[in-house]
C-alpha positions as CSV (number, residue, x, y, z in Angstrom):
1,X,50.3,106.8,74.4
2,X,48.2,103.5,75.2
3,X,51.1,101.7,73.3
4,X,54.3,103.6,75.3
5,X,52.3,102.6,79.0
6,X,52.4,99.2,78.1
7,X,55.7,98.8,77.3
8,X,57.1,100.5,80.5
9,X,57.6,97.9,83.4
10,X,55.7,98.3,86.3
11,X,58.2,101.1,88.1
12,X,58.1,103.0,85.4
13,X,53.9,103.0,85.4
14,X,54.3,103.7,89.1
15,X,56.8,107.4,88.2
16,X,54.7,107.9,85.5
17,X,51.2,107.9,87.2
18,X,53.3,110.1,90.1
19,X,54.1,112.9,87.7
20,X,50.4,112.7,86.2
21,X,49.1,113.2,89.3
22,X,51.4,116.5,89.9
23,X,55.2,115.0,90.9
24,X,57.3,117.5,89.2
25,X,59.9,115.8,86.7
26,X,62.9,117.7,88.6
27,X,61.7,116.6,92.3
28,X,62.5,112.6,90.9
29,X,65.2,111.2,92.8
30,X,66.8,107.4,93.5
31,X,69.1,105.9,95.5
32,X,71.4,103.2,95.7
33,X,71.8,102.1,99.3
34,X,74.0,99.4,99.9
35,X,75.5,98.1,103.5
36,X,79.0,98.1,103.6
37,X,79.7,95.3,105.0
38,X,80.8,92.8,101.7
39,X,81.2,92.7,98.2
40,X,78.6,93.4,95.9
41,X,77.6,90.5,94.0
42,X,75.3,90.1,91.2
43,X,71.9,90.6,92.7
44,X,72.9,93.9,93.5
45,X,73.4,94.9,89.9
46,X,69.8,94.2,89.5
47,X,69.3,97.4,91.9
48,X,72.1,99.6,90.6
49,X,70.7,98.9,86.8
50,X,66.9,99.7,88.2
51,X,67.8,102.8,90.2
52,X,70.3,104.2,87.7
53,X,68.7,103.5,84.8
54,X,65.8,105.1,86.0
55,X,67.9,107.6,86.6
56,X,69.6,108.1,83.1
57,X,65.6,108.1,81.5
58,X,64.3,110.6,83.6
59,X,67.5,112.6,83.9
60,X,67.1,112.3,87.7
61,X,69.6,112.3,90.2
62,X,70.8,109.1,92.2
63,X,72.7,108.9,95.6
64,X,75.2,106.5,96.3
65,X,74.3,106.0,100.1
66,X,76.1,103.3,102.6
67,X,73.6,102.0,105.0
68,X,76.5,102.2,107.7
69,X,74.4,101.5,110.6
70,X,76.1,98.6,111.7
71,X,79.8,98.8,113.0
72,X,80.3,95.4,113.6
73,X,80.4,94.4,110.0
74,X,81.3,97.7,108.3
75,X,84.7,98.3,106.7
76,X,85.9,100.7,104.6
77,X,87.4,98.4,102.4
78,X,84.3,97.7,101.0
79,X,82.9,101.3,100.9
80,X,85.8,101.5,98.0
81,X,85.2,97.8,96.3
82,X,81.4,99.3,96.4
83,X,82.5,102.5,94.9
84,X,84.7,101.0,92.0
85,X,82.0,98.8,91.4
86,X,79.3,101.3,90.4
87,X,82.2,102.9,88.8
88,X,82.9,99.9,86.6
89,X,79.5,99.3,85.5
90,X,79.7,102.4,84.0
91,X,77.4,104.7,86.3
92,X,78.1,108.0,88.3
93,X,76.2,109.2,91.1
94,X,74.8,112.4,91.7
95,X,76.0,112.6,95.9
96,X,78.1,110.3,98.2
97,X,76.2,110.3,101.1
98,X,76.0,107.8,104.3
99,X,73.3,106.8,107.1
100,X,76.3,108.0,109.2
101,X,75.5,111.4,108.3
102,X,72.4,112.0,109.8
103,X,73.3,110.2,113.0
104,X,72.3,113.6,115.0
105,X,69.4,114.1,113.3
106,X,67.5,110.8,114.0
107,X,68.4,110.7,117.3
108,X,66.7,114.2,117.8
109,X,63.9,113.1,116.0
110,X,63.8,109.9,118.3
111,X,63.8,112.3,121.0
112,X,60.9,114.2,119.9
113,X,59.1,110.6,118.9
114,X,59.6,109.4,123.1
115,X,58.2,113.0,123.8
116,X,54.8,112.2,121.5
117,X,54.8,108.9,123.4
118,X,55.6,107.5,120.2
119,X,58.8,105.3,121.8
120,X,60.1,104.2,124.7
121,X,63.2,102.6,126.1
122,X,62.8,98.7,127.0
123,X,65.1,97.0,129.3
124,X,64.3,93.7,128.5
125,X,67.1,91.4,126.5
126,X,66.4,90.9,123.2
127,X,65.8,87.6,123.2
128,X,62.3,88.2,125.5
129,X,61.3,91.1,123.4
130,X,61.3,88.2,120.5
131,X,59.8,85.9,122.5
132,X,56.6,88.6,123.5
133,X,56.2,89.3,120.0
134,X,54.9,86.4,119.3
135,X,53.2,85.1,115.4
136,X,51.5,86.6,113.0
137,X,48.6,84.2,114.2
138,X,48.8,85.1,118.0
139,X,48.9,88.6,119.6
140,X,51.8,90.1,121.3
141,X,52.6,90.7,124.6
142,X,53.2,94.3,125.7
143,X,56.5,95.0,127.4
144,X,56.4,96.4,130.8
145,X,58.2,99.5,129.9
146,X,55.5,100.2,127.3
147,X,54.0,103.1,129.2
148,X,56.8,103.9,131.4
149,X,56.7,107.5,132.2
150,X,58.0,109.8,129.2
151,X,60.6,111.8,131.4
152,X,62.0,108.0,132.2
153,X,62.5,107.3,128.5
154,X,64.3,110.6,127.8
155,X,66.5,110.3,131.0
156,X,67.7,106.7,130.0
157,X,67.8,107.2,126.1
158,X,70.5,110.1,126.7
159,X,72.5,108.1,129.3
160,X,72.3,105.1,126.5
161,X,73.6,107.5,124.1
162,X,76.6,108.6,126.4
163,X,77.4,105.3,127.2
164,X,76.1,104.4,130.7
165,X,74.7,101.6,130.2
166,X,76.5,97.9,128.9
167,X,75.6,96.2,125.1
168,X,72.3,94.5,125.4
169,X,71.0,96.2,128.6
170,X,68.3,98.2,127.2
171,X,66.4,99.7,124.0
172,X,64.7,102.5,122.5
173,X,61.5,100.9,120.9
174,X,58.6,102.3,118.7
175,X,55.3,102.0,120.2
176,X,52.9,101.3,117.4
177,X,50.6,98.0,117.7
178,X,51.4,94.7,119.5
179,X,48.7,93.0,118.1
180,X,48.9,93.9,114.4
181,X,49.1,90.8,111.8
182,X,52.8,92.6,110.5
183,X,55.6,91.7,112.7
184,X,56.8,94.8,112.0
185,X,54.5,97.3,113.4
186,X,55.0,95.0,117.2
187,X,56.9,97.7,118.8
188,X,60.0,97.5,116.8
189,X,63.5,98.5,117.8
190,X,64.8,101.3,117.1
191,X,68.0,102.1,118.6
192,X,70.7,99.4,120.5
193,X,73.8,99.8,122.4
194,X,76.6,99.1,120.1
195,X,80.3,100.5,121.9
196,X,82.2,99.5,118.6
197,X,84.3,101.8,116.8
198,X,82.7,103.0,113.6
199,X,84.4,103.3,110.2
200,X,83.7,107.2,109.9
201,X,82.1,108.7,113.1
202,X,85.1,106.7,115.3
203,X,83.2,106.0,118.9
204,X,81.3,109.1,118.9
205,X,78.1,106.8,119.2
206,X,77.5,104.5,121.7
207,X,74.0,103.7,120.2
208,X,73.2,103.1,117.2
209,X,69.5,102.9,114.6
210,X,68.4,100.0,113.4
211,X,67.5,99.7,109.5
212,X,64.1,100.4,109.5
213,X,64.2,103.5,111.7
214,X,67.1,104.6,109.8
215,X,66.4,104.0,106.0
216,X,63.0,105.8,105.4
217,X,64.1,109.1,107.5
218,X,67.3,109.0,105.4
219,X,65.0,108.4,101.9
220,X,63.2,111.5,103.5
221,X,66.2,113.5,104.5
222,X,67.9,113.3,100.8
223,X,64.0,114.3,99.2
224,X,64.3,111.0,97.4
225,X,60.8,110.6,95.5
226,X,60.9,106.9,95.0
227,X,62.8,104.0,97.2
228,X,63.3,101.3,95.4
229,X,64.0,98.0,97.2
230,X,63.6,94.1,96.6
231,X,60.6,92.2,97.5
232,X,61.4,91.0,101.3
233,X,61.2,94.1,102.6
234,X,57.6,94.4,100.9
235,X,56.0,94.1,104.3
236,X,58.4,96.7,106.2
237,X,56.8,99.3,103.9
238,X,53.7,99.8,106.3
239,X,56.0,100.5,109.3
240,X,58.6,102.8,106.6
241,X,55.6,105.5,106.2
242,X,54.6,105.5,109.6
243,X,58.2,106.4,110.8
244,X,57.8,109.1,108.0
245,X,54.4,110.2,109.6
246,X,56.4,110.8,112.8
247,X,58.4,113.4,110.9
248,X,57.1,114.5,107.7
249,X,56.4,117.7,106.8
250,X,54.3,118.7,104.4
251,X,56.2,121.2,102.2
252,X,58.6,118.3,101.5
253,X,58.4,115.3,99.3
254,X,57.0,111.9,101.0
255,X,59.3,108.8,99.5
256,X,57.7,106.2,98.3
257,X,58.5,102.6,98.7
258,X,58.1,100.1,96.0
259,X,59.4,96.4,96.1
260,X,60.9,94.1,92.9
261,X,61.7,90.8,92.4
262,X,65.1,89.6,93.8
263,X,67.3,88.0,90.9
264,X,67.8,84.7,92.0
265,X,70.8,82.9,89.4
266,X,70.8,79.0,89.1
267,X,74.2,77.4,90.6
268,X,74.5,81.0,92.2
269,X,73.9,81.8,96.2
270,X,74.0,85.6,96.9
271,X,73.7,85.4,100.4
272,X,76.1,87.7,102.0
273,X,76.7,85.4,105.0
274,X,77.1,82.4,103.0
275,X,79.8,83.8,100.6
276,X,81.5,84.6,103.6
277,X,81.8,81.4,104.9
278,X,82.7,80.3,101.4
279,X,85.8,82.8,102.2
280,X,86.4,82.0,105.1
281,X,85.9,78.1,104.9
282,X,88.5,77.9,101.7
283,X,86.1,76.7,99.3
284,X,87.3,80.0,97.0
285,X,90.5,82.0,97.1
286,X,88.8,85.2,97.8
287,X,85.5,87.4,97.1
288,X,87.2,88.1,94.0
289,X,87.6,84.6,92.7
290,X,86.4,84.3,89.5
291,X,83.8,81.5,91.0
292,X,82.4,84.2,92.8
293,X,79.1,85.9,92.2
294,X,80.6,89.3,93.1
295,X,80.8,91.9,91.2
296,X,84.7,91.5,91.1
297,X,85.1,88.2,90.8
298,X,82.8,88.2,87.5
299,X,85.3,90.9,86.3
300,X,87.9,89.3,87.0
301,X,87.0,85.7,85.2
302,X,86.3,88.0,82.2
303,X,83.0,89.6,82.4
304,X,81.7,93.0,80.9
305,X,80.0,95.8,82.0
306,X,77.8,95.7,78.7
307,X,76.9,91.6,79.3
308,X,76.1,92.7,83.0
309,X,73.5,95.5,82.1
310,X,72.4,93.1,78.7
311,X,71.4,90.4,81.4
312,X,69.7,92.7,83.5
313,X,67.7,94.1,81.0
314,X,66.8,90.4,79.5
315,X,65.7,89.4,83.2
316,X,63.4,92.6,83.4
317,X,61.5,94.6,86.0
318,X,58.9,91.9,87.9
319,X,57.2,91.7,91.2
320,X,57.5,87.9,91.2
321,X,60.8,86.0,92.1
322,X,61.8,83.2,89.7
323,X,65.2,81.1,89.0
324,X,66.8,82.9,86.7
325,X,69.0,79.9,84.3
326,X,73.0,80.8,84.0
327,X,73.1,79.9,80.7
328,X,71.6,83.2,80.1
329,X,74.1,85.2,81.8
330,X,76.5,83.3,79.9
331,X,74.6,84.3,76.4
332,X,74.9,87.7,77.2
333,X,78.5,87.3,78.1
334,X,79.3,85.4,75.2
335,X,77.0,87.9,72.9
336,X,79.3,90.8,74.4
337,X,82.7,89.4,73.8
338,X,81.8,88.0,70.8
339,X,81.7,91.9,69.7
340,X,85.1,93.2,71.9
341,X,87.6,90.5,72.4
342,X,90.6,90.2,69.9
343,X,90.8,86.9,68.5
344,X,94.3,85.1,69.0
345,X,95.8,81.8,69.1
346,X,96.9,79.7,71.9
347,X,97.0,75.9,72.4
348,X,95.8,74.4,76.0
349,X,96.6,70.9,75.5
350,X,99.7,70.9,73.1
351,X,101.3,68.5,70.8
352,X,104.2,69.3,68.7
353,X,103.8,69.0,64.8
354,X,106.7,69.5,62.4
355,X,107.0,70.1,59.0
356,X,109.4,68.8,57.4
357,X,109.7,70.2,54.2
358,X,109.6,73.6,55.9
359,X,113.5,75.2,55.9
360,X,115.1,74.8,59.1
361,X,115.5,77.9,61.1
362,X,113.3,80.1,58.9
363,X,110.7,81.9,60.4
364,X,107.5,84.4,58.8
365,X,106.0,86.7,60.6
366,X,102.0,85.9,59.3
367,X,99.4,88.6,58.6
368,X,96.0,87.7,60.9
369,X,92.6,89.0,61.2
370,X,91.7,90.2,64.5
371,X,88.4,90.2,65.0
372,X,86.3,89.8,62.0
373,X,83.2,91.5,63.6
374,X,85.0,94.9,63.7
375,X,86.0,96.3,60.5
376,X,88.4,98.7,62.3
377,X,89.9,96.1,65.0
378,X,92.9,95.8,62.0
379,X,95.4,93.0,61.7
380,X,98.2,92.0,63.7
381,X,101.7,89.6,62.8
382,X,102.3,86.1,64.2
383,X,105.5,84.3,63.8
384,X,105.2,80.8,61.9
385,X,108.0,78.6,61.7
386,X,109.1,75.0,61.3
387,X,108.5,73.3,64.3
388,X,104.7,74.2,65.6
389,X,102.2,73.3,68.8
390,X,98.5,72.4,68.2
391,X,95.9,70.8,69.9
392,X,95.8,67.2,70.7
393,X,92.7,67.1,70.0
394,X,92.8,68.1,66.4
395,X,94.7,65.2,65.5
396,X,93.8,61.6,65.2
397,X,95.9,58.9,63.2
398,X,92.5,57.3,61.9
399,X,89.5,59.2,61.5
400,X,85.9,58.9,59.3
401,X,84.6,61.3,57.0
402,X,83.2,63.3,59.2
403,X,86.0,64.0,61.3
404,X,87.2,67.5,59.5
405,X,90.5,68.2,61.5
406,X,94.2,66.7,61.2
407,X,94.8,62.8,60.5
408,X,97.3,60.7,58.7
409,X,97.3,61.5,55.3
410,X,94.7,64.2,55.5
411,X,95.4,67.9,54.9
412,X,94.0,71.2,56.6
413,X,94.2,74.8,56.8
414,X,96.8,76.1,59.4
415,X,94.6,79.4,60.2
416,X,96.4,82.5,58.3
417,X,99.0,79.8,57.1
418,X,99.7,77.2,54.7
419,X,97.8,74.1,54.1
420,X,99.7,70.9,55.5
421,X,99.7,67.2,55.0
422,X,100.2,65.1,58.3
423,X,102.7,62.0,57.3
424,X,103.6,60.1,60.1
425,X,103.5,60.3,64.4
426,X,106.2,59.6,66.7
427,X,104.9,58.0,70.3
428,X,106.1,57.2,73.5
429,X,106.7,53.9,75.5
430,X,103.3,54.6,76.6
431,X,102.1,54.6,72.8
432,X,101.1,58.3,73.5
433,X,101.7,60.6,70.1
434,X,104.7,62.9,71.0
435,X,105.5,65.0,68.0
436,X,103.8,64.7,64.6
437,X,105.7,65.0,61.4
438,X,103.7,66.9,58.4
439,X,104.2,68.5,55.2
440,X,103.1,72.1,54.1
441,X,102.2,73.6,50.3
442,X,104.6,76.1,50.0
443,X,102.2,78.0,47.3
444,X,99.6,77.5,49.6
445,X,100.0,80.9,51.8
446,X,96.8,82.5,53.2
447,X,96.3,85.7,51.4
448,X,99.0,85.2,48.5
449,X,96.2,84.9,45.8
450,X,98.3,81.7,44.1
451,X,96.0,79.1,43.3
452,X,97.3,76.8,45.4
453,X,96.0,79.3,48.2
454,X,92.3,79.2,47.0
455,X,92.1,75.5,47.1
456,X,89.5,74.6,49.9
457,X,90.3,72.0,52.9
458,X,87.6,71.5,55.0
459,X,89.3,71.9,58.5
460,X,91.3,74.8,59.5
461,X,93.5,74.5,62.8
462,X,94.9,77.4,65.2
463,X,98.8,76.9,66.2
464,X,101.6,79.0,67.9
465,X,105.0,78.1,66.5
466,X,106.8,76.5,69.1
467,X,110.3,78.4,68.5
468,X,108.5,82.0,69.9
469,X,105.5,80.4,72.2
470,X,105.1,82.1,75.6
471,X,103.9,79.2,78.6
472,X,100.7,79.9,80.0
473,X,98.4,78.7,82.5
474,X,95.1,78.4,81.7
475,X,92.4,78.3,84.6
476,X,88.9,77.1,83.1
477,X,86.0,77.3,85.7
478,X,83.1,75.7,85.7
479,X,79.9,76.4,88.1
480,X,80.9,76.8,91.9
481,X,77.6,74.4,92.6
482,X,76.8,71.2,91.4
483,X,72.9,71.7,92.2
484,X,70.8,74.6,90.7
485,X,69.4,75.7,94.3
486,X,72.7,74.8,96.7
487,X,70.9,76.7,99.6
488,X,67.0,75.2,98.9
489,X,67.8,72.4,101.4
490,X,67.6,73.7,105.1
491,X,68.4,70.5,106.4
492,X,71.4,70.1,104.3
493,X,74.3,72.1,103.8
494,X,75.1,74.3,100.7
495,X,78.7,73.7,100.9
496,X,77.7,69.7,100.5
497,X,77.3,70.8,96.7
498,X,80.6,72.3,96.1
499,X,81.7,71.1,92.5
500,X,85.3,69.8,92.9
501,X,86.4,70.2,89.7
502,X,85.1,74.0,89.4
503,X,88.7,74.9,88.5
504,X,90.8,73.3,86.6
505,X,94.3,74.6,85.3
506,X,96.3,73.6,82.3
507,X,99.8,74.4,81.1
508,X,99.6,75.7,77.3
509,X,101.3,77.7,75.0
510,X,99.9,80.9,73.1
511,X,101.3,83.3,70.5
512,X,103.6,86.0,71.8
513,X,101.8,89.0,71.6
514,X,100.0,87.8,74.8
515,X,102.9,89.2,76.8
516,X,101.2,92.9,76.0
517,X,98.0,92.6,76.7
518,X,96.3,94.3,80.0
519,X,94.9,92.5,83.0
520,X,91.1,92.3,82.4
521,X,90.8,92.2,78.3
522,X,89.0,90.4,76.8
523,X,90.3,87.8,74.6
524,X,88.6,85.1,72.2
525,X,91.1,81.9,72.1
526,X,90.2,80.9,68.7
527,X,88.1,77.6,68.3
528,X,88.6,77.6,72.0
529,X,86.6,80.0,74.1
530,X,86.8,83.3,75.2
531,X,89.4,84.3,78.1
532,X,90.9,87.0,79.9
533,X,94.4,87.9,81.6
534,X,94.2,87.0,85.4
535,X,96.0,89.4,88.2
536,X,98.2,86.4,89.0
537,X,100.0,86.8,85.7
538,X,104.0,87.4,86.0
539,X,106.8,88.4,83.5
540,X,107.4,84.8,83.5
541,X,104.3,82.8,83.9
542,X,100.8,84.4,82.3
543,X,97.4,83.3,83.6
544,X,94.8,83.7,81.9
545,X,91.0,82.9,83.0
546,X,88.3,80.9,81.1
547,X,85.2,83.6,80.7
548,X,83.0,81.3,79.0
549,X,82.8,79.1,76.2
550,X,83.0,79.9,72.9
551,X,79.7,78.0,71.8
552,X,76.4,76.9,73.6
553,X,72.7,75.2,72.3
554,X,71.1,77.4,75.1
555,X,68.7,80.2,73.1
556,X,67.0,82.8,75.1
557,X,63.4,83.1,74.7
């Protein structure tokens, strides 16, 4: 039993030592509780992997909730990218709920809160109340609406509610402690005059509650048993249980709050704000470009659900924030496909290669593995014929020993082919190789069993033959930043370290079955790396995306 503790992270200790202590197992509840107000991006599948697959150990329920407390920034556009999301990581939620829902209900209970002389309605701007608050170092200075009379506080908070008054002209405020060392607990807002339409409740509300006020009571209202949140809001957790002391009731469940570690990615900002001015500045496409640290920009360059969850689970369950290293995600992406993606050929920088000895106009259709790490993944057929593209690359007209690929007089493997000879180059004016002229071993054929056949080269190429090869553009993307930490520098600004050459694309030709495959699968480029169709693609022009590389040094510990 000593054994099993330790191995559980420190959330798990936390449920555990709940139900010891008399939490029944069917009273365990989570939450996911997103704003929608942007696309989720890859810190957030940090808290969808914590609350969910807490969820899937203890056979617990878990809410999808929208934190739609905020109708300035709230769309339902990204209520559904949030949705699909989840859905795509592969998790289903127990209720869709929303903050929206229980509009009535706090505002009753913020009633009941100015009747206990718990709150009261401030008509000072905002930007005094911030300035009485002081530091954590120096006390606050009470408002002068502190102790307005009670009645006064009712009369004005239900002619704030119906509109009366304009945006900014007055507040409904907790009264708690001015002088406490936690920001927080200095009289915080509660409610503000907002006359924008909202998403679902249209302009029924003229005020609306602020975050604080409005998460805990919700956590209550749903009986979640724990809320699970990231480590800045560690010191909002005094002033979340005493807004559940204003309306807890003892026959019901308390929640409990409990702060993780943020994942921070190298080369990655998560910043909501930031990403949008990446959007809106041009420095991406969209919030799904594949540079993108949202959730659908990683699926579009390529990414897995199955790397996703891998990398989360590598990363772990801390109270400490570190700098999580990319090439880790890119491990556990590479890990993942390595497993899934069907292995075919396609050349990104082509040159043409002949053979000569090869009969004019005849064509085979080739048997090919593909993939080797699946015994059921089967075979496929690509055509071979005369006239053939490869990479430039893989050809040099002089070469030492250790160079294994193409060069003049030197023979290699075509892959599921015949082993050629290369003879002689044809070049430009520029001196630049244009076409290649080879020779092939007839008895040579992958597979035939001849002799000839078993004889070992030591390189083996990928081609497409140049007589059925489909165009393709080829996108491969490199980190968005050219720093580890673009946002560390105050003084500086993040979008200084844009990498310029974080896309690059390049015309190529692959075999023709890639004319079938499904935006989204996963693809290994052989000897190249491992790619997916983009949603650009056409009947006439195909894009595919660079996922990742097909090798790297970097080993996780």
């Amino acid at each position: 039993m000593e054994e099993e503790k330790k191995s559980l992270n420190f959330i798990e200790q936390i449920i555990e030592d709940d139900i010891a202590n008399g939490l029944k197992k069917e009273q365990i509840r989570f939450r996911f509780p997103p704003e929608p107000n942007g696309y989720l991006h890859i810190g957030h599948t940090k808290a969808i992997c914590i609350n969910f697959g807490l969820g899937e150990k203890y056979n617990a329920p878990v809410n999808l909730r929208f934190d739609d407390t905020n109708p300035e920034k709230e769309e339902q556009e990204f209520v559904d990218s949030i949705k699909k999301d989840v859905e795509w990581l592969g998790f289903k939620w127990d209720k869709e709920l929303y903050a929206s829902d229980y509009f009535q209900q706090l505002y009753e209970w913020a009633v009941q809160m100015i009747k206990d002389g718990k709150a009261y309605v401030d008509e000072q701007p905002s930007e005094v109340i911030t300035e009485q608050r002081k530091n954590p170092a120096e006390p606050g200075v009470e408002s002068p609406y502190r102790n307005r009379p009670v009645e006064e506080s009712l009369d004005l908070f239900e002619r704030m509610k119906n509109g009366e008054f304009e945006e900014g002209a007055m507040s409904l405020r907790a009264q708690i402690d001015m002088v406490s060392p936690n920001m927080n607990l200095r009289d915080p807002v509660m409610y503000r005059i907002l006359k924008r339409p909202h998403h679902r409740t249209g302009t029924a509300w003229k005020i609306y509650p602020m975050y604080d006020w409005a998460h805990g009571e919700s956590d209550y209202l749903e009986q979640v048993s724990h809320s699970l949140c990231s480590l800045e809001f560690e010191n909002h957790r005094p002033l979340y249980n005493w807004y559940l002391e204003q309306v807890y009731d003892e026959s019901k469940i308390a929640p409990k709050q409990r702060e993780f570690a943020r994942m921070n990615v190298s080369y990655m900002i998560t910043s909501k704000r930031k990403l949008q001015r990446l959007v809106a500045e041009n420095a991406v496409t969209g919030w799904d470009d594949p540079r993108m640290p949202t959730i659908s920009g990683m699926r579009r360059k390529g990414f897995t659900p199955a790397s996703i969850k891998n990398f989360i689970e590598k990363v772990g369950v801390a109270k400490r924030e570190n700098l999580i290293e990319i090439q880790l995600l890119d491990f556990c992406v590479r890990e993942d496909l390595n497993k899934v993606a069907k292995r075919v050929m396609a050349v990104v920088d082509p040159v043409k290669l002949i053979i000569e000895n090869y009969p004019e106009g005849k064509e085979e259709w080739l048997e090919t593995e593909n993939n080797p790490e699946q015994e059921n993944a089967g075979t496929r057929e690509v055509p071979f014929s005369r006239e053939l593209y490869i990479e430039r690359e893989d050809f040099k007209e002089e070469a030492n020993n250790k160079f294994f690929r193409l060069k003049l007089g030197g023979e290699v493997r075509l892959k599921s082919a015949y082993i050629i000879k290369a003879e002689r180059v044809e070049k430009d004016e520029n001196g630049e190789i244009t076409t290649i002229y080879a020779s092939y071993d007839e008895k040579s054929k992958s597979g035939s069993g001849t002799e000839e056949s078993l004889r070992k080269v030591k390189g083996t190429l990928h081609w497409v033959s140049a007589t059925h090869a489909i165009p393709v553009d080829v996108r491969i993307y490199d980190k968005l930043f050219t720093v580890e930490q673009p946002d560390a520098e105050k003084d500086v600004d993040f979008l200084n370290f844009i990498n310029p050459e974080s896309v690059t694309t390049i015309k190529g030709f692959a075999e023709p079955s890639l004319k079938d495959v499904a935006v989204g699968e996963p693809l290994q480029f052989q000897r190249i790396g491992y790619f997916t169709k983009d949603q650009d693609s056409t009947d006439s022009q195909l894009v595919f995306n660079r996922t990742v590389t097909l090798k790297d040094s970097f080993k996780p510990e």
